[in-house]
Backbone as CSV, one residue per row, in Angstrom:
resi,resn,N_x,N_y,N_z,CA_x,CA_y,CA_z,C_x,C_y,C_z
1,UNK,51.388,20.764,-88.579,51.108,19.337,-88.737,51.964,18.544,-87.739
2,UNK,51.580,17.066,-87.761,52.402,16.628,-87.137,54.061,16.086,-86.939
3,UNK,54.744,16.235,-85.967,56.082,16.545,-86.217,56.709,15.002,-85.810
4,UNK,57.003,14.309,-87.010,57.926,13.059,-86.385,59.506,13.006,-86.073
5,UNK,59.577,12.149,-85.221,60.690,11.981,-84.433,61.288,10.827,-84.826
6,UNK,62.535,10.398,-84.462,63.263,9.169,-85.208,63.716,8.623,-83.825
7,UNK,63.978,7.645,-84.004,64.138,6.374,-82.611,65.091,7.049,-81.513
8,UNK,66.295,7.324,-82.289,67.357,7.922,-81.662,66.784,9.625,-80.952
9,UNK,65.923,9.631,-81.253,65.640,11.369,-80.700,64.432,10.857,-79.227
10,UNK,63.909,9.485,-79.615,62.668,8.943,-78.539,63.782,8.787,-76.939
11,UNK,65.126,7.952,-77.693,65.574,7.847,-76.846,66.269,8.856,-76.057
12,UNK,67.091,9.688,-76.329,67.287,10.757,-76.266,66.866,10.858,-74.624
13,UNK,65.724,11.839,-75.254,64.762,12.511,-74.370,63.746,11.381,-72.969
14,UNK,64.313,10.294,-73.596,64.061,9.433,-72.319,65.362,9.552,-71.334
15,UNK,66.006,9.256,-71.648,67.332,9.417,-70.761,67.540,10.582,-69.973
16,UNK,67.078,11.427,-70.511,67.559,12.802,-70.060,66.146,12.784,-69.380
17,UNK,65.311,12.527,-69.555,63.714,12.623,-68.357,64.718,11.559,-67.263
18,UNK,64.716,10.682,-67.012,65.327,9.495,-66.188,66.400,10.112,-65.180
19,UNK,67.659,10.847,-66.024,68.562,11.393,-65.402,68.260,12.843,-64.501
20,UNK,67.458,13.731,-65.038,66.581,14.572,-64.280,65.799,13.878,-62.961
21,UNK,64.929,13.030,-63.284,64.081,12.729,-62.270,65.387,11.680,-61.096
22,UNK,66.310,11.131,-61.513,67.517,10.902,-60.186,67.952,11.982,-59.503
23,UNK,68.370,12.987,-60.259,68.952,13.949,-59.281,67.774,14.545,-58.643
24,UNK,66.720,14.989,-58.744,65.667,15.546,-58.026,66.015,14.529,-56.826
25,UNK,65.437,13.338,-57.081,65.549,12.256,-55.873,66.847,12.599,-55.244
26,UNK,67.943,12.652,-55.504,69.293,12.485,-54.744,69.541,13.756,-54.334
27,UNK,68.972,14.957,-54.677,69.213,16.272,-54.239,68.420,16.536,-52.771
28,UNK,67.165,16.072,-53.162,65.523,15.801,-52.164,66.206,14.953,-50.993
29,UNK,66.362,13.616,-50.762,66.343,12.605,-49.531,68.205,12.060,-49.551
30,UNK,68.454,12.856,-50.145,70.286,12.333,-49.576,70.880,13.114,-49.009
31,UNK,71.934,13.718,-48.430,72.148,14.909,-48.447,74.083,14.782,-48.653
32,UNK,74.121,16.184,-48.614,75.464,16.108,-49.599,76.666,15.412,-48.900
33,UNK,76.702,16.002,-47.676,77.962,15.778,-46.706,77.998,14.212,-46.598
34,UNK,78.964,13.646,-46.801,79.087,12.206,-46.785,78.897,11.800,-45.190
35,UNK,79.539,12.808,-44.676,79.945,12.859,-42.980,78.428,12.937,-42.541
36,UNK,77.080,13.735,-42.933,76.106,13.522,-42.219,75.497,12.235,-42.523
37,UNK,75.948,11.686,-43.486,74.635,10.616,-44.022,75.708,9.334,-42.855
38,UNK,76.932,9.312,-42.455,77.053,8.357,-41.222,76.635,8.542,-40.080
39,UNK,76.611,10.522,-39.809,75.587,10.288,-38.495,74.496,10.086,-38.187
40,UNK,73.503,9.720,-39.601,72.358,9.526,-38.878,72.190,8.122,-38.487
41,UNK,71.125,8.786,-37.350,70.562,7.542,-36.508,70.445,6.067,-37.175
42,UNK,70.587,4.696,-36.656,70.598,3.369,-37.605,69.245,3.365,-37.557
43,UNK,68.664,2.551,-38.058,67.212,1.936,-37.688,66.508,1.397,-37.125
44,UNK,65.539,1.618,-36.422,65.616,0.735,-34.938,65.331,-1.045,-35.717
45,UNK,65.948,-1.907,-34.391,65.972,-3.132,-34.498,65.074,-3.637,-33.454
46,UNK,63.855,-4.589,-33.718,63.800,-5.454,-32.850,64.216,-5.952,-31.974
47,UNK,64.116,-6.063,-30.477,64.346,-6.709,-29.746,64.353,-7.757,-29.557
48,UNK,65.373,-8.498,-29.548,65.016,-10.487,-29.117,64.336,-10.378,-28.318
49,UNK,63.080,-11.163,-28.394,62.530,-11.973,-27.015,62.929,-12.654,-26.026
50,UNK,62.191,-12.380,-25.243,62.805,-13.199,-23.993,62.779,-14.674,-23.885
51,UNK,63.481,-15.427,-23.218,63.355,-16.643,-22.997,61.849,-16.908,-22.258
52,UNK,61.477,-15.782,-21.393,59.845,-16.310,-20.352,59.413,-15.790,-21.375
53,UNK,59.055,-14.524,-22.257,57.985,-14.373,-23.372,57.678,-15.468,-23.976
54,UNK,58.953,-16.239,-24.676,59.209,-17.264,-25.824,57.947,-18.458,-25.278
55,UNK,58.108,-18.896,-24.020,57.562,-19.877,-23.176,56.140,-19.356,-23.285
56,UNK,55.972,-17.973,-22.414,54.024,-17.600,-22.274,53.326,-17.439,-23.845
57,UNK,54.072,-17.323,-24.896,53.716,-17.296,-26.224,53.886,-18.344,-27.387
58,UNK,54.102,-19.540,-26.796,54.454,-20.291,-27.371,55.365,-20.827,-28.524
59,UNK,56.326,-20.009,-28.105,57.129,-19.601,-29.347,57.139,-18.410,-30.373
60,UNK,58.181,-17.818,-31.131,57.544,-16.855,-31.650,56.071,-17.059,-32.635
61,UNK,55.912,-18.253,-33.903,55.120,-18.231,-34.391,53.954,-18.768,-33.565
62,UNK,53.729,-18.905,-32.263,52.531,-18.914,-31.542,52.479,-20.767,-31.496
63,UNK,51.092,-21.268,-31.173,50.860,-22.673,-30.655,50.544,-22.988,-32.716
64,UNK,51.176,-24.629,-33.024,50.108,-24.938,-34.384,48.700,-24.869,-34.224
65,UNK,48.183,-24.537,-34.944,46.668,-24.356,-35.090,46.439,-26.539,-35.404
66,UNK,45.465,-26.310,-34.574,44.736,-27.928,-35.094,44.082,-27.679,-36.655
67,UNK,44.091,-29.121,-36.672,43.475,-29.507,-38.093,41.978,-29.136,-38.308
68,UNK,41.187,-28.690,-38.739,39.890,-28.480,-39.262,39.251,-29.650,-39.068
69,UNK,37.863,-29.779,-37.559,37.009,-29.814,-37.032,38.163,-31.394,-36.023
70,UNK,39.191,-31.265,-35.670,39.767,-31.798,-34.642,40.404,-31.242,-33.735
71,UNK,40.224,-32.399,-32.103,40.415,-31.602,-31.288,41.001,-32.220,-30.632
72,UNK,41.655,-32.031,-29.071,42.727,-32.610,-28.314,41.684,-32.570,-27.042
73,UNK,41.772,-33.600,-26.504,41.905,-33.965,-24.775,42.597,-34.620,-23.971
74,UNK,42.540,-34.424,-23.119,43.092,-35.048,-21.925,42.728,-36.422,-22.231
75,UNK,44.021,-37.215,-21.014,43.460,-38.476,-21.034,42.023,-38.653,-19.872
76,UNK,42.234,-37.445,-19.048,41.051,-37.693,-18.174,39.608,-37.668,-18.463
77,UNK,39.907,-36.797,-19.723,38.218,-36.813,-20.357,38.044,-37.258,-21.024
78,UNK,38.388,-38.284,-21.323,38.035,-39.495,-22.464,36.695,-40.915,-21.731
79,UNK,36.137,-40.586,-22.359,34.630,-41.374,-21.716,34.591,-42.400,-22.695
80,UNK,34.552,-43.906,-22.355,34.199,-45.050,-22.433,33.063,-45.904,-22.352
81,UNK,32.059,-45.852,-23.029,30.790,-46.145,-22.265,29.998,-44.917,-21.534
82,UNK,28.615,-45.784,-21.342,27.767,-44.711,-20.450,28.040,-44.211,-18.970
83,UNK,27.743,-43.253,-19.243,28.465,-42.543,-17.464,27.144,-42.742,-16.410
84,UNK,27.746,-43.806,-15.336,27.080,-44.401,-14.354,26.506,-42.901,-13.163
85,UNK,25.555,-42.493,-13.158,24.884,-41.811,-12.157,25.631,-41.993,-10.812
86,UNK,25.906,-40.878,-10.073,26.661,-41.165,-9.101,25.944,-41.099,-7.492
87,UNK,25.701,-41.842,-6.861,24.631,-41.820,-5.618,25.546,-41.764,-4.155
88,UNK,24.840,-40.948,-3.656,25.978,-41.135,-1.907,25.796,-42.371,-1.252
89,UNK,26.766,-43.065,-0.676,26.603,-43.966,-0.656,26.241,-44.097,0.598
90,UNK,25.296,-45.313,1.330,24.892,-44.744,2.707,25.105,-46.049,3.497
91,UNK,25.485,-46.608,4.918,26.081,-47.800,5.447,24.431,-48.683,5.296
92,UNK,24.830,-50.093,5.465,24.124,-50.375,5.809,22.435,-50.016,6.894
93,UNK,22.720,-49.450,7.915,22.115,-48.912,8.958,21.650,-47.615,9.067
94,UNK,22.122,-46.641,8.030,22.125,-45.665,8.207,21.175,-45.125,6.619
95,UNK,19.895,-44.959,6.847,18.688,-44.566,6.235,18.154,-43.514,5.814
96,UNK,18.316,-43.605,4.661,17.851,-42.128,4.752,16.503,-41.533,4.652
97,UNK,16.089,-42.323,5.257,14.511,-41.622,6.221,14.766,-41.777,7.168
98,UNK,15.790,-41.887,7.541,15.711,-42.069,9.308,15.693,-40.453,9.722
99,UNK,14.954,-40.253,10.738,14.604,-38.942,11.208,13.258,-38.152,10.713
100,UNK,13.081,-38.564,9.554,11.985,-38.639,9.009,10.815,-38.008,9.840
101,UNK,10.349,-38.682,10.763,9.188,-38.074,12.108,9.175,-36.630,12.327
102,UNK,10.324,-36.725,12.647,11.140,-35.050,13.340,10.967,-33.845,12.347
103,UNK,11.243,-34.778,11.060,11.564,-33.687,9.966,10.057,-33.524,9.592
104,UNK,9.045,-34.375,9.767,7.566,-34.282,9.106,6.738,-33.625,10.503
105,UNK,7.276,-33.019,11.450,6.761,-32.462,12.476,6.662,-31.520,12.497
106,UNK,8.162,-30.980,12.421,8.690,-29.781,12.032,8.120,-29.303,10.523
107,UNK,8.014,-29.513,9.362,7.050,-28.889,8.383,5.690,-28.837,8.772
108,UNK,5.013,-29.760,9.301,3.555,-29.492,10.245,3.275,-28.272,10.978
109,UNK,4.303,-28.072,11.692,4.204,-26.860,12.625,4.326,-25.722,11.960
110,UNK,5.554,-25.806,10.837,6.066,-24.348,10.254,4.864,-23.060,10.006
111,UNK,4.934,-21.983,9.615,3.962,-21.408,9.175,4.240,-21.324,8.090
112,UNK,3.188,-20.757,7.096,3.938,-20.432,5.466,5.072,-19.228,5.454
113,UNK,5.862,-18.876,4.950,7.083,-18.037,4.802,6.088,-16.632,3.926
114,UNK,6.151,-15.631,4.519,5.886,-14.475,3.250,6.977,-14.498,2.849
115,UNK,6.250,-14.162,1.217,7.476,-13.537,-0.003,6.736,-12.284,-0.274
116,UNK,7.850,-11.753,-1.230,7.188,-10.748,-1.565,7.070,-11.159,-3.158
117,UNK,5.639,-11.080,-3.769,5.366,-10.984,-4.986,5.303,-12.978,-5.321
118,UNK,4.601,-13.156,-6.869,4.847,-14.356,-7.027,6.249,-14.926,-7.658
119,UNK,6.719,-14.073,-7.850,8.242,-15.216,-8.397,9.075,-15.682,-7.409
120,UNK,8.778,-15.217,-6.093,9.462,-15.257,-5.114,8.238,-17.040,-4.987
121,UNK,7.935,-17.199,-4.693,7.067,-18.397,-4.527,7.490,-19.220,-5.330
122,UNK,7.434,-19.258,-6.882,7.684,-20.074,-8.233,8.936,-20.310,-7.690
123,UNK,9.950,-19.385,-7.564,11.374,-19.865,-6.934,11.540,-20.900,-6.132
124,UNK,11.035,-20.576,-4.375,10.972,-21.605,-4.011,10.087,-23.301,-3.866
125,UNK,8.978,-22.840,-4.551,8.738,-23.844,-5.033,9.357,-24.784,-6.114
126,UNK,10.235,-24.258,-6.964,10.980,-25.337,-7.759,11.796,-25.772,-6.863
127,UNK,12.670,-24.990,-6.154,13.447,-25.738,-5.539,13.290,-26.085,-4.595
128,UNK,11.866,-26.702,-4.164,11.249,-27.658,-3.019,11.290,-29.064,-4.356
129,UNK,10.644,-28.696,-5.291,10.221,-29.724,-6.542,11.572,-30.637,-6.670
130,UNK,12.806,-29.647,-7.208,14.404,-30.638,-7.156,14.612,-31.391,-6.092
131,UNK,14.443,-30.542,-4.848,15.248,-31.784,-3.577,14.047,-32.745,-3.699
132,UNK,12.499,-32.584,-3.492,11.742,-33.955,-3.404,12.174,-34.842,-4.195
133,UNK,12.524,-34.562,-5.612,12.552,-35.248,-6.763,14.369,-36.431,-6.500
134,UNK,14.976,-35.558,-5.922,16.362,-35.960,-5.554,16.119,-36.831,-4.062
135,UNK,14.849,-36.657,-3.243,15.153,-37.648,-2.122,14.323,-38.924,-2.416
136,UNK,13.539,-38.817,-3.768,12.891,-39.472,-4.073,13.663,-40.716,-4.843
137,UNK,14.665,-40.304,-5.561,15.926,-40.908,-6.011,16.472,-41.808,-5.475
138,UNK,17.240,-40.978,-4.214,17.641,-41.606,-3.064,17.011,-42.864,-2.270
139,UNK,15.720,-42.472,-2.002,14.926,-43.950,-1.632,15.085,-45.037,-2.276
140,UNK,14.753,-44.746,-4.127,14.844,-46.209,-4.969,15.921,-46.934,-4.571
141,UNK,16.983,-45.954,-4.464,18.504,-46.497,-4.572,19.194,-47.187,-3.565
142,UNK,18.493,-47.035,-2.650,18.328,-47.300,-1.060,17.702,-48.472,-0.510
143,UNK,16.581,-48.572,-1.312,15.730,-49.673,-1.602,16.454,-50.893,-2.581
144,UNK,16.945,-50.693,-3.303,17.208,-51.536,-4.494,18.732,-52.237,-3.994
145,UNK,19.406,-51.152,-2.642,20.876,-51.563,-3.014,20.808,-52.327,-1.269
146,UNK,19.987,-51.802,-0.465,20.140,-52.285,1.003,18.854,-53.221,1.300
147,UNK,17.725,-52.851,1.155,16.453,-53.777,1.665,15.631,-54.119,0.323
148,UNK,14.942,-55.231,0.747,14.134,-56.066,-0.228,13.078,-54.976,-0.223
149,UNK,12.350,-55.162,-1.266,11.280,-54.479,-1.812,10.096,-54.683,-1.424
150,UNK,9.166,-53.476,-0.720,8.050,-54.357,0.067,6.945,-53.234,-0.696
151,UNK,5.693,-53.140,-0.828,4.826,-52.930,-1.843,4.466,-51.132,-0.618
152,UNK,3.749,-52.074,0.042,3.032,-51.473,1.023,3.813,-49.796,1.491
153,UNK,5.372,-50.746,1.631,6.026,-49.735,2.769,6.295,-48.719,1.973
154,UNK,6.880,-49.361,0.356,6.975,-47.611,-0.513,6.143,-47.386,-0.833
155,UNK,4.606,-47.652,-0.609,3.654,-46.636,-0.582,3.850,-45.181,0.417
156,UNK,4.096,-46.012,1.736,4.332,-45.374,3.035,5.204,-44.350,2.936
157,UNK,6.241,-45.249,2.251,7.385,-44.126,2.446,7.805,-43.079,1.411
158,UNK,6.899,-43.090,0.501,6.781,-42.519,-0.753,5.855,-41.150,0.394
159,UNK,4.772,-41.556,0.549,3.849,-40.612,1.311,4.168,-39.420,2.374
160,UNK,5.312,-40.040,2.677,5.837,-39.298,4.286,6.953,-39.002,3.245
161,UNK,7.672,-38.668,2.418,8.662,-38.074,1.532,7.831,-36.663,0.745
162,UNK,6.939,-37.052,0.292,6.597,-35.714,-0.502,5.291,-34.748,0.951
163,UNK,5.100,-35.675,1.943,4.601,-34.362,3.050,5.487,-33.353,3.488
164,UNK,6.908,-33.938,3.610,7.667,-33.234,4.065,7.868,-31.465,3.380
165,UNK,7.375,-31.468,2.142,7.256,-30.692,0.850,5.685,-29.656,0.939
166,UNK,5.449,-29.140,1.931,4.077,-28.764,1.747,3.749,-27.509,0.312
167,UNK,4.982,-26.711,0.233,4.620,-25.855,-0.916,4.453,-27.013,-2.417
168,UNK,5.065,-27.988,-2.439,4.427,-29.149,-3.713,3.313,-30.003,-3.297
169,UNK,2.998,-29.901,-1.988,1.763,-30.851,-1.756,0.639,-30.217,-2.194
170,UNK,0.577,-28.480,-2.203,-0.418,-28.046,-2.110,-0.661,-27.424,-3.468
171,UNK,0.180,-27.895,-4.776,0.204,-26.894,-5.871,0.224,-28.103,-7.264
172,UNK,-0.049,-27.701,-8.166,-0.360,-28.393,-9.171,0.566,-29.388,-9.980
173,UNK,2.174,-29.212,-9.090,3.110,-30.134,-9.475,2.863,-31.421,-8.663
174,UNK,2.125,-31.422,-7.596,2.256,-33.319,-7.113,1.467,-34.307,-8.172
175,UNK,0.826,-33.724,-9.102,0.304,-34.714,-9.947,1.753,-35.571,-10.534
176,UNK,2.130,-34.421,-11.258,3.754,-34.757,-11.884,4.541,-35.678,-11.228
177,UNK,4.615,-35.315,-9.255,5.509,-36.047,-8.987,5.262,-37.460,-8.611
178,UNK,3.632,-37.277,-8.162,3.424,-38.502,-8.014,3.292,-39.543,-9.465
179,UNK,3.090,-39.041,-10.659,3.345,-39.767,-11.782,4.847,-40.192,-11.689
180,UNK,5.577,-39.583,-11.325,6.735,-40.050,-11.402,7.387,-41.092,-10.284
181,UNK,6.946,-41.128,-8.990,6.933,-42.003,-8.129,6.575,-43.299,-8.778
182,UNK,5.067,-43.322,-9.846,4.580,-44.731,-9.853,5.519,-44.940,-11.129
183,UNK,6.053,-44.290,-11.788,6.956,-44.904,-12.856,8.495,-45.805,-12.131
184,UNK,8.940,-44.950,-11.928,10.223,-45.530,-10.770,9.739,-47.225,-10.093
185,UNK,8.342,-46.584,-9.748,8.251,-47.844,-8.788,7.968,-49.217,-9.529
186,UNK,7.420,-48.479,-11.009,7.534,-49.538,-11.844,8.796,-50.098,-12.373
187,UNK,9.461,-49.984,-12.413,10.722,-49.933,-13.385,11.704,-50.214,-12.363
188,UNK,11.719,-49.378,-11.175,13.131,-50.064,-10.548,12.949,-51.136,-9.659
189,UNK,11.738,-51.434,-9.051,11.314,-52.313,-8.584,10.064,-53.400,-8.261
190,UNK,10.018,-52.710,-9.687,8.761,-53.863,-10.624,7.250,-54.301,-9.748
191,UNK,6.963,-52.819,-8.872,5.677,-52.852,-8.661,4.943,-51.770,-9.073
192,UNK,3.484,-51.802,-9.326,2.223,-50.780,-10.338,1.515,-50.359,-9.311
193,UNK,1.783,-48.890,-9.073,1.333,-48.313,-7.960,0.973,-47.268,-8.659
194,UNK,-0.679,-46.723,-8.136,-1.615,-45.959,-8.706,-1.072,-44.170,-7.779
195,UNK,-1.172,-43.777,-8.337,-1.365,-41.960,-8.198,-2.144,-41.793,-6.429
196,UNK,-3.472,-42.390,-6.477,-4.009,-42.401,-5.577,-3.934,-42.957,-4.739
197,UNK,-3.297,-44.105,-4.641,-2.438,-44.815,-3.107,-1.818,-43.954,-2.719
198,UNK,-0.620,-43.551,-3.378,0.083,-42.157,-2.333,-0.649,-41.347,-1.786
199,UNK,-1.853,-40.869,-2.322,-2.838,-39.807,-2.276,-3.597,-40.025,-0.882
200,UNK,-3.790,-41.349,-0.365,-4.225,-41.876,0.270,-3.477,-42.322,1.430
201,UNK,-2.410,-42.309,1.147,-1.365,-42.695,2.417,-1.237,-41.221,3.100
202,UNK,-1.121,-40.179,2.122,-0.479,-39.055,2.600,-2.170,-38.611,3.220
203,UNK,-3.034,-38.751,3.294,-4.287,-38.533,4.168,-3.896,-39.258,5.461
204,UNK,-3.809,-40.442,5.107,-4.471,-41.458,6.160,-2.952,-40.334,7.373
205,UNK,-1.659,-40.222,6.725,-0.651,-39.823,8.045,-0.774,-38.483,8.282
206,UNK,-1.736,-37.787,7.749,-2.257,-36.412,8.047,-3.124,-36.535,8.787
207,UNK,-3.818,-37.264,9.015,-4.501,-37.621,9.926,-4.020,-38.408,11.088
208,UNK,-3.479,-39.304,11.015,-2.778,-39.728,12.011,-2.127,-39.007,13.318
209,UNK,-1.622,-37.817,12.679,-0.640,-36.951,13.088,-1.302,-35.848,13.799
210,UNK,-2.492,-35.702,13.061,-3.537,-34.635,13.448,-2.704,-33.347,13.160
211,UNK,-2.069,-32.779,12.186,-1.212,-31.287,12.354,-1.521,-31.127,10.751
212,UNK,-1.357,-30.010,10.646,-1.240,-29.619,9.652,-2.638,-29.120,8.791
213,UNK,-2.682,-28.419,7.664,-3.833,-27.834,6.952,-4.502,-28.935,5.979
214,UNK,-3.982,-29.930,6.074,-4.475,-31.300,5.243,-5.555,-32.504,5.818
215,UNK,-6.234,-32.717,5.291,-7.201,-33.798,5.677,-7.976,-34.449,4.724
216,UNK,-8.956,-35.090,4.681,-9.407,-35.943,3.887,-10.191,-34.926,3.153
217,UNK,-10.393,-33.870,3.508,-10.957,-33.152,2.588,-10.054,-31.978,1.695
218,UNK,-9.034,-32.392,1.413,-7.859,-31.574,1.407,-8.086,-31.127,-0.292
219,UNK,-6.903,-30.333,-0.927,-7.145,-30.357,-2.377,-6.242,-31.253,-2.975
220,UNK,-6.686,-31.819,-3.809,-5.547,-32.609,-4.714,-5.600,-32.405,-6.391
């Protein structure tokens, strides 16, 4: 049956489990000689950091973390208002169609460029599309900031700007650009100029000129 024990016998046999399980430990990881337990090795220590670490790390605990969804800038990038478009600025006298002739001669004459394959084409055709679109810019700005506004002449000079461009003259983006010519021309200098006036200028100086694969029977 079962055999009871009295408090003093619980304890007992605890003590003596306790005092057993120390000496195992102190027999196991100490060792006896007082003299070896000073020679062993100390523990390694950390190295202080350096004064240049301290600096490239921002200290030991690193940079403070910012506050949750704030952020720091410069005073230089701090924007005030809308950011004014920035245009080259050009002297009085100095036009930027001037040369214009030379430059619409020289695309007359060119031959077409082989590529190889069509992306090679799509390529440079966009980036015939950006600079027209960017000298087209240039004119308003040119117009608006040096000479009075004459109806006729930015027809003209609208016309002799996108010839210069024959891979967009001949492809399904001059609709686009010429929509975008008559918007400009509305807006920055408050005249309503149809799609087909340009369409018509850029004949009449294809003809004029007599060069090139364009004529009144051309595609548009």
């Amino acid at each position: 049956m079962l055999h009871q024990i009295t408090w003093q016998q619980y304890l007992l046999l605890v003590t003596a489990a306790l005092l057993i399980y120390y000496l195992i430990i102190w027999f196991r990881y100490y060792p006896k000689d007082p003299s070896r337990a000073a020679a062993r090795s100390p523990a390694l220590q950390p190295t202080p950091a350096s004064e240049q670490e301290l600096r490239h790390n921002d200290g030991l605990l690193g940079r403070p973390a910012d506050d949750y969804g704030a952020s720091t800038v410069d005073s230089e990038e701090l924007i005030f208002g809308p950011v004014e478009e920035e245009f080259e600025e050009y002297p009085e006298d100095d036009d930027p169609d001037a040369g214009e002739d030379a430059d619409r001669q020289a695309a007359e004459v060119m031959q077409p460029v082989s590529v190889n394959g069509r992306a090679d084409n799509d390529e440079l055709l966009q980036g015939d599309m950006a600079d027209l679109l960017e000298d087209i810019k240039l004119v308003f700005y040119f117009i608006k900031k040096h000479k009075p506004a004459d109806r006729a002449g930015l027809v003209s000079r609208m016309a002799k700007k996108v010839e210069l461009y024959p891979r967009v003259l001949e492809s399904e983006l001059l609709e686009l650009v010429l929509e975008d010519i008559c918007d400009k021309a509305l807006f920055e200098v408050g005249f309503e100029i149809g799609p087909s006036e340009i369409q018509e200028a850029i004949i009449y100086h294809r003809d004029s000129y007599q060069a090139g694969p364009f004529s009144k029977k051309g595609k548009w």
